[in-house]
N, C-alpha and C positions, 0 to 999 in steps of 0.2 A: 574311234577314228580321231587322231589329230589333228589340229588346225590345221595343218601343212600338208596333209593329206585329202585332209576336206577340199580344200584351196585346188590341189590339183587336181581332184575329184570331179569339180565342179566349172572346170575350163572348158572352154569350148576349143574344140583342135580342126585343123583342116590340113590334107597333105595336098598337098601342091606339084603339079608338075609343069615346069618351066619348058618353055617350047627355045630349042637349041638355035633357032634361027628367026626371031622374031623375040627382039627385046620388048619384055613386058608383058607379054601374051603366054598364055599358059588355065591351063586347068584346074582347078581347084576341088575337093570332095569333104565333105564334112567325116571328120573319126574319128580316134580316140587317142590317147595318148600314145600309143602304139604303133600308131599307123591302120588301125585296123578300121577299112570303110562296114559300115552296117547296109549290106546292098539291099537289102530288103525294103530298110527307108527311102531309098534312091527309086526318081522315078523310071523307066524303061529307058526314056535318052539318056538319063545320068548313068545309069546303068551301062551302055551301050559306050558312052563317052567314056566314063571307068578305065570299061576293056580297051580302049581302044588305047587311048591313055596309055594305061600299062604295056599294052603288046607294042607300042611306038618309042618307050626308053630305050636312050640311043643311041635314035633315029633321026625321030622330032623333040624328043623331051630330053630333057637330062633327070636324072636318080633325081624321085621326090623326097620333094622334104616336110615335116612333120613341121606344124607351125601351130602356137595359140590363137585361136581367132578373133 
């Protein structure tokens, strides 16, 4: 593995979903580089909030975004 792989390896990532009507307010989930949530780690509300999250791009959210944490 290289540095530079390591490095991004080793990031912490969160996808974010920004609420369309309430500057600053929005959802957050821990993932991976990809976007991809581990729901398994996620307690049953985060779980619940996830979906909810997802089925409300919009609506309430706008298309998440992948961020370094």
């Amino acid at each position: 593995m290289t540095s530079d792989a390591f490095a991004l390896h080793s990031l912490q990532f969160e996808i974010r979903f920004q609420s369309l009507f309430h500057e600053g307010r929005g959802m957050a989930f821990p993932c991976d580089a990809a976007g991809r949530v581990d729901l398994e780690a996620l307690s049953e509300r985060g779980r619940s909030n996830y979906f909810f999250a997802r089925a409300m791009v919009g609506r309430e959210y706008a298309t998440p975004s992948v961020r370094a944490a």
